[in-house]
C-alpha positions in Angstrom: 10.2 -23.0 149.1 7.2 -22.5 146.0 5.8 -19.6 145.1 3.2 -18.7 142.5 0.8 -15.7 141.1 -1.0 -15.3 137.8 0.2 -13.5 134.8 -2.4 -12.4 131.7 -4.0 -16.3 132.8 -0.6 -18.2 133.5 0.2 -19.7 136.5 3.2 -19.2 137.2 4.9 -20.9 139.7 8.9 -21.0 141.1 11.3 -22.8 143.3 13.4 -20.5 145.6 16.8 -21.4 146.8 18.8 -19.6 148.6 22.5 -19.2 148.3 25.4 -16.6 149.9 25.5 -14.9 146.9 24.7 -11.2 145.7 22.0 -11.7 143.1 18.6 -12.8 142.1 18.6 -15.6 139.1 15.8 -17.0 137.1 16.0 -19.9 135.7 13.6 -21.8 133.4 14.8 -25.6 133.0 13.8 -27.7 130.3 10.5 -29.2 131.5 9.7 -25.9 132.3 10.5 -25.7 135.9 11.1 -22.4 137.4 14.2 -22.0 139.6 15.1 -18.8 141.1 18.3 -18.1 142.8 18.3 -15.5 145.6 20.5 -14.3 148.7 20.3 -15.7 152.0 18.5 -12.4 153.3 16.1 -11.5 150.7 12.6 -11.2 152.0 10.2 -13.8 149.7 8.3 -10.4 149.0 11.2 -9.1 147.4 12.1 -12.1 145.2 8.2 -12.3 144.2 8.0 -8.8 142.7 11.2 -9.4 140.7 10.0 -12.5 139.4 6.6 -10.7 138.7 8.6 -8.1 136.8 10.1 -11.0 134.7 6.3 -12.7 133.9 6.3 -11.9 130.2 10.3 -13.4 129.7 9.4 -16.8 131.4 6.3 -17.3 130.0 8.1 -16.2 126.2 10.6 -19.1 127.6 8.7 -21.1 128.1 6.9 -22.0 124.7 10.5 -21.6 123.0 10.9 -24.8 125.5 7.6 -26.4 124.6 8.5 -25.6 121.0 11.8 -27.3 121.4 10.5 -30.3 123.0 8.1 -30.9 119.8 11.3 -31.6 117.8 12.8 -34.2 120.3 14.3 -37.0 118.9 12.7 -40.6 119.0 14.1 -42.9 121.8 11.8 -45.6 122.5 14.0 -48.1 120.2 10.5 -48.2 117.6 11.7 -48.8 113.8 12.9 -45.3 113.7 13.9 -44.0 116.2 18.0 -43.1 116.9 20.7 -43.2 120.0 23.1 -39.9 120.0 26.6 -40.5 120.6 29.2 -37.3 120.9 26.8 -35.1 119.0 26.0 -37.6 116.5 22.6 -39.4 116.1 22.9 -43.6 115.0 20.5 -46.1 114.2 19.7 -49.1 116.1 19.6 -52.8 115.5 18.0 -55.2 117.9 19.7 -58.5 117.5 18.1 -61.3 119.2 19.5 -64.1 120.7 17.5 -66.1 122.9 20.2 -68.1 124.6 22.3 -65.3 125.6 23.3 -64.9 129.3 23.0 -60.8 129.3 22.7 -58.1 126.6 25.7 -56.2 125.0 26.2 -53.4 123.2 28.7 -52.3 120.2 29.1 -49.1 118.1 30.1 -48.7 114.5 28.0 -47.0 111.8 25.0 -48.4 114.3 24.2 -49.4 118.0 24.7 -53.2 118.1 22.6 -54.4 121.0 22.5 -58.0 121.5 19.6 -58.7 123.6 17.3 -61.8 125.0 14.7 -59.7 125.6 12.4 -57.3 124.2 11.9 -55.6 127.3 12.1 -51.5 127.1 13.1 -51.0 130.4 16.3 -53.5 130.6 17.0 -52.1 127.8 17.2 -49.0 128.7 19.4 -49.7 131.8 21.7 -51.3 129.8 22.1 -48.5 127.4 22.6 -46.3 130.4 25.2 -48.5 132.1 27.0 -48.0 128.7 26.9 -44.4 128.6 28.3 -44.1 132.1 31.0 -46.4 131.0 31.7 -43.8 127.9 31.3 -40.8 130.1 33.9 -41.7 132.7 36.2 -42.6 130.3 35.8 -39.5 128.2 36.0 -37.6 131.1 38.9 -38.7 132.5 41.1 -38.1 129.2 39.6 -34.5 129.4 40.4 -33.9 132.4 43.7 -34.8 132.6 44.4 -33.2 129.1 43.7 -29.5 130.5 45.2 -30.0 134.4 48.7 -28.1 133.1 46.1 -24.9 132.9 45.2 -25.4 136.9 47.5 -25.0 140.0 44.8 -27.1 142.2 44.2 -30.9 140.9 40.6 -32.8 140.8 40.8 -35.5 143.3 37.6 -37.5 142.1 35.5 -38.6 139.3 32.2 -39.4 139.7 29.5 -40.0 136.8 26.1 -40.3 138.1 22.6 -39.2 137.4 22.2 -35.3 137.3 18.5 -33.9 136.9 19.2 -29.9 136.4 22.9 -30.1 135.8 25.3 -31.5 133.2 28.3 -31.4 135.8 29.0 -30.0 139.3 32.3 -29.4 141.3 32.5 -29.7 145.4 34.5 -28.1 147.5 37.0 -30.4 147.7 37.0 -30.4 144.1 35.6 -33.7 143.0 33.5 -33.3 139.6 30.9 -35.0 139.3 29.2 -35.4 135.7 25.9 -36.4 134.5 25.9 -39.8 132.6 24.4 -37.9 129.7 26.9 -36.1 128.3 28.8 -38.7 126.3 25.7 -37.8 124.1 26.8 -34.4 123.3 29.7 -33.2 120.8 32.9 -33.5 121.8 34.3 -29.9 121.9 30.8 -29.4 124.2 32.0 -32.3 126.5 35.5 -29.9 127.0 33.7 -27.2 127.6 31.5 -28.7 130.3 35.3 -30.3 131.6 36.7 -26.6 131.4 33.5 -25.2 133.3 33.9 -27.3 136.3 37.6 -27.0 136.6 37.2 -23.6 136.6 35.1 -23.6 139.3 38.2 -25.0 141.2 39.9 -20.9 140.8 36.4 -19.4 141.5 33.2 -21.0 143.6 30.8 -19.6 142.2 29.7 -17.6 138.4 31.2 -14.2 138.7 33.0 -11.9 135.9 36.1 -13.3 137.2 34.5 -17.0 136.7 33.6 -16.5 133.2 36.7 -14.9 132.2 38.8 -18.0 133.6 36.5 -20.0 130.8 37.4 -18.0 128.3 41.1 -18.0 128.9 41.2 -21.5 129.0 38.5 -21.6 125.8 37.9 -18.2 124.0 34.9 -19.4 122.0 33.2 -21.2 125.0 29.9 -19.6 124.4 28.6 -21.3 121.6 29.2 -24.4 122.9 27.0 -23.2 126.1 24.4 -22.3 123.1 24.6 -25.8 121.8 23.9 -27.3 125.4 20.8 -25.0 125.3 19.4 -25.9 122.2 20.3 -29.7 121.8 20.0 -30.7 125.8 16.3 -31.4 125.2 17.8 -34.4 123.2 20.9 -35.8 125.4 18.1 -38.6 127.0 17.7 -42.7 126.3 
């Protein structure tokens, strides 16, 4: 369900879903998107004024995003533009080969990709398919490095694409990870790991939620910061 009204000459307008939960969240994602989180029986009326109330934060959040996005990194694989790899940007070099059955891709002080074709797009997939090759791997040595801290196991891996979230956990506690975050630093791919596990003690992100993430990882928080500011940048 959408929802809009005007602010001071904004539009603003917000997604509403519903939950069993006891609050009201906003959220503003990075393109901007507003996303509000609200109890099952909360009347629309109600959610509107609070998020009427909140006009001046969102729209204040909303140019720090627009500001942000002005500093994005180059990824269209032009002369200078760069790949990130756990936290780290490289350079690209195009190698052509025009015999070559399928393109490949190594990673030293550069991204190798050995292509027979020029073509954006394919590249782009490939990249991508290499990611989620990087991602699952990563993943699954993170995992199974913090496991002694839970009583309850993960029983699935899954990395696959995510548009609002860098991870999510079912209830059957299978994680599930977006492709992307073999991009980010390493202590910020544990902390996402940590985050989802933790979800396995407590469904949902209470006091008690948070304070399970902080046992496990006392300075968790600025790698939540660092997912803030830099996620604008974890894209091919």
């Amino acid at each position: 369900m959408k929802l809009k009204f005007n602010y001071k000459g904004n539009e603003i307008e917000f997604s509403i879903i519903r939950k069993k939960r006891k609050t009201i969240s906003i959220k503003i994602e990075e393109d901007g998107d507003i996303v509000v989180g609200a109890p099952l029986k909360i009347s629309s009326e109600y959610i509107l004024l609070v998020v009427k109330n909140k006009a001046a934060w969102i729209i204040d959040k909303q140019k720090e995003l627009k500001l942000r996005g002005t500093k994005r990194a180059k990824r269209d694989f032009s002369k200078d533009s760069t790949f990130m790899y756990l936290g780290k940007e490289y350079p690209f070099n195009l190698i052509f080969e025009e015999k070559r059955k399928d393109i490949s891709i190594e990673l030293c002080d550069e991204f190798k990709i050995y292509t027979n074709t020029f073509d954006v797009e394919k590249l782009k997939l490939e990249l991508e398919k290499w990611y989620r090759e990087e991602t699952f791997k990563i993943v699954t040595r993170r995992i199974e490095c913090y496991s002694n801290n839970f009583k309850d196991k993960v029983t699935a891996i899954k990395v696959k694409e995510q548009k609002r979230r860098w991870a999510s956990c079912t209830g059957k506690n299978a994680i599930l990870f977006n492709w992307r975050i073999s991009m980010a630093r390493a202590d910020v791919i544990d902390y996402i790991v940590v985050h989802e596990m933790c979800h396995m003690d407590h469904r949902n992100h209470s006091k008690y939620f948070w304070n399970r993430v902080a046992e496990i990882m006392p300075d968790y928080k600025e790698k939540h910061e660092w997912l803030k500011s830099n996620g604008m940048n974890l894209f091919i």
